[in-house]
Backbone as CSV, one residue per row, in Angstrom:
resi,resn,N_x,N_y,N_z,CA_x,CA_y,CA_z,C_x,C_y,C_z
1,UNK,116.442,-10.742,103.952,116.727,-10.165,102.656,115.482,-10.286,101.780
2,UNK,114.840,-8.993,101.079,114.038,-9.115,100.343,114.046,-9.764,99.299
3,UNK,113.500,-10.554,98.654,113.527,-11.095,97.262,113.542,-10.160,95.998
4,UNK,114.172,-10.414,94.731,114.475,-9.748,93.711,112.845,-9.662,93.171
5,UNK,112.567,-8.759,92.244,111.715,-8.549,91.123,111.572,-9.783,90.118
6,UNK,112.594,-10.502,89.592,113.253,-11.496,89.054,112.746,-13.236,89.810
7,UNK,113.061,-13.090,91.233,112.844,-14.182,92.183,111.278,-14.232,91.978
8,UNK,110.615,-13.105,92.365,109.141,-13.138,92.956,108.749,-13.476,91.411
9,UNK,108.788,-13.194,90.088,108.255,-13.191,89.036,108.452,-14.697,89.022
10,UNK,109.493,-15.606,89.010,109.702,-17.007,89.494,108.408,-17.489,90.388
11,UNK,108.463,-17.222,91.468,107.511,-17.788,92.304,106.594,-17.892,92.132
12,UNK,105.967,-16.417,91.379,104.583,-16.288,90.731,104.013,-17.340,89.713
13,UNK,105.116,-17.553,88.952,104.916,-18.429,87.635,105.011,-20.018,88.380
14,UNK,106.013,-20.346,89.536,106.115,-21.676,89.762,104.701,-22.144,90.394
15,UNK,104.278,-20.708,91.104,102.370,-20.791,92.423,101.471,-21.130,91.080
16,UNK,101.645,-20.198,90.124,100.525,-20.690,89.113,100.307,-21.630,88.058
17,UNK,102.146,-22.591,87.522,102.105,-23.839,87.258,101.525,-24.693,87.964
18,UNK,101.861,-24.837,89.544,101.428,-25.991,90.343,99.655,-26.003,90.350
19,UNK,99.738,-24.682,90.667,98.181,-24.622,90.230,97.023,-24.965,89.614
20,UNK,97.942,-24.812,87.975,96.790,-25.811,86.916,97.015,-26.966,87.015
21,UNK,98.636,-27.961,87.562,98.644,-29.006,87.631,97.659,-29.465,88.491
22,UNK,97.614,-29.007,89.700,96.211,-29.525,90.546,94.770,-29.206,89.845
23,UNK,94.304,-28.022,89.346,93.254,-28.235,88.592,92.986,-28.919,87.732
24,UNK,94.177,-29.583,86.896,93.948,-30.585,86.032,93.663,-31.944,86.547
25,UNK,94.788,-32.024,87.499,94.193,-33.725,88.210,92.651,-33.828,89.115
26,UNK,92.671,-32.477,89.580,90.984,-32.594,90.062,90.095,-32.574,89.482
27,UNK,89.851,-31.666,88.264,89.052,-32.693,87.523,88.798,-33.611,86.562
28,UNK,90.124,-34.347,86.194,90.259,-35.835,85.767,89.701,-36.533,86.932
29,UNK,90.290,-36.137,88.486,89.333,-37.009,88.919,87.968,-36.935,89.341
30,UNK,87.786,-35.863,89.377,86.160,-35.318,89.148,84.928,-35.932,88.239
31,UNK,85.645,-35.716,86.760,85.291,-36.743,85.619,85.230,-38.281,85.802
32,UNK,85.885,-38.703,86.589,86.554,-40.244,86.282,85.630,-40.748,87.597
33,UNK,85.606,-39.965,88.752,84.442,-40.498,89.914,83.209,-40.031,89.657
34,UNK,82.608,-38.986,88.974,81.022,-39.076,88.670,80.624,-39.612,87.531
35,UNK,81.822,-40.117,86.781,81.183,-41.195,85.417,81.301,-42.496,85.330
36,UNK,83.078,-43.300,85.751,83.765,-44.533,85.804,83.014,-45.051,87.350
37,UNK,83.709,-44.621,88.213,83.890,-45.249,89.231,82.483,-45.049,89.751
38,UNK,82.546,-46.581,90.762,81.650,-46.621,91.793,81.512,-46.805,93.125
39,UNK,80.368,-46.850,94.260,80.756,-47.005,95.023,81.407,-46.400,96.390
40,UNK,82.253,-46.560,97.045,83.049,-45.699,97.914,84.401,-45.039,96.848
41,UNK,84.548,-46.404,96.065,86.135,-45.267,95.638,85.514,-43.829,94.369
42,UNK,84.667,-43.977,94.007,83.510,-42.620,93.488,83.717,-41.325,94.415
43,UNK,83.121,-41.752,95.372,82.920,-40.627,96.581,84.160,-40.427,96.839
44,UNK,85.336,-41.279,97.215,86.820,-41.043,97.599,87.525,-40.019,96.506
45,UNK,87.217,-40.616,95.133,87.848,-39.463,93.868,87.308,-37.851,94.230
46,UNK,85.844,-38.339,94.410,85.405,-36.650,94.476,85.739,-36.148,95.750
47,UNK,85.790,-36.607,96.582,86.299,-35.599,97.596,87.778,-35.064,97.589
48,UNK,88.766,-36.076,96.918,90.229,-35.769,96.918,89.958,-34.691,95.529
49,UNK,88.848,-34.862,94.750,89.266,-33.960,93.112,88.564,-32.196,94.127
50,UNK,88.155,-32.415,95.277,87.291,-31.398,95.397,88.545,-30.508,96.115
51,UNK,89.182,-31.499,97.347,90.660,-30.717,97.756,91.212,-30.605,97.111
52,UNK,91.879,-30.989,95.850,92.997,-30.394,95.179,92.007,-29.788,94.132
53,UNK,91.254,-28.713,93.674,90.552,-28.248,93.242,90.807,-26.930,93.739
54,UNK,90.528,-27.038,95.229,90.527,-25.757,96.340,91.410,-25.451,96.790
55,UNK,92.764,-26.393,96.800,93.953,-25.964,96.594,94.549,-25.450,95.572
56,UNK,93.769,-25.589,94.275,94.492,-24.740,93.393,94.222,-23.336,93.303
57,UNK,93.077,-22.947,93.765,92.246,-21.536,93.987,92.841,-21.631,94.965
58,UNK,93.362,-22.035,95.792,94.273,-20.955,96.996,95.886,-20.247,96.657
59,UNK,96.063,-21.801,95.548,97.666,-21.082,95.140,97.537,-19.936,93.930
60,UNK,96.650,-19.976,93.300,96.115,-18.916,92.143,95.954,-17.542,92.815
61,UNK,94.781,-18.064,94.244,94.637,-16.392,95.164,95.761,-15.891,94.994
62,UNK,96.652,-16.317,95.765,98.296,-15.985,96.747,98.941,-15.476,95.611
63,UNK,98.779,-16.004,94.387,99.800,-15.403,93.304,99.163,-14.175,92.611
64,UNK,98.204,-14.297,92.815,97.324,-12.532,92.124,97.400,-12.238,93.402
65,UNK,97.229,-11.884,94.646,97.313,-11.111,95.760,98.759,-10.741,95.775
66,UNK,99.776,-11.343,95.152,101.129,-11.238,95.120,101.436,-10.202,94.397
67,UNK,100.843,-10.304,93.268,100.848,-9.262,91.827,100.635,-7.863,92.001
68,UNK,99.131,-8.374,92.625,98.105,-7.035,92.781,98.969,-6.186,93.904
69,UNK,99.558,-6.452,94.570,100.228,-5.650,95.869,101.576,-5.421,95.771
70,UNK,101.971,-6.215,94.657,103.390,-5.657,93.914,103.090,-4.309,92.857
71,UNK,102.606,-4.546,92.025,102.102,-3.152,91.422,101.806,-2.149,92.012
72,UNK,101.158,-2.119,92.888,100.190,-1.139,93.534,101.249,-0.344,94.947
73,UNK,102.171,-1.359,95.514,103.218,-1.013,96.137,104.252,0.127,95.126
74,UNK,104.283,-0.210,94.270,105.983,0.444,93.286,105.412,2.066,93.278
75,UNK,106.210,3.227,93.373,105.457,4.513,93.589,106.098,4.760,91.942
């Protein structure tokens, strides 16, 4: 069963909440390991702020590729 107009507008909005939530914690920890921290747990922040960073640009893609091909689909 296809999803409603209604559903997908949901999904869109829930892909691009989660989204800034991860861009926000990546770079708090982005900030917090190239200024606070040292050491290994430094390098540990930035690599976890760098994956959830690039996970948020993947859920951002998916929700404009969602958009863009919903519009462009409707005749």
């Amino acid at each position: 069963m296809a999803p409603t107009d209604p559903e997908r507008a949901a999904a869109r909005r829930r892909r691009l909440l989660w989204a800034g939530i991860l861009a926000v914690a990546g770079l708090v920890l982005l900030a917090v390991g190239l200024t606070v921290a040292e050491g290994t747990a430094a390098w540990l922040e930035v690599a976890v702020a760098i994956v959830l960073l690039l996970a948020s640009y993947g859920l951002q893609y998916v929700a404009r590729r969602e958009t863009y091909h919903d519009e462009h689909e409707r005749p």
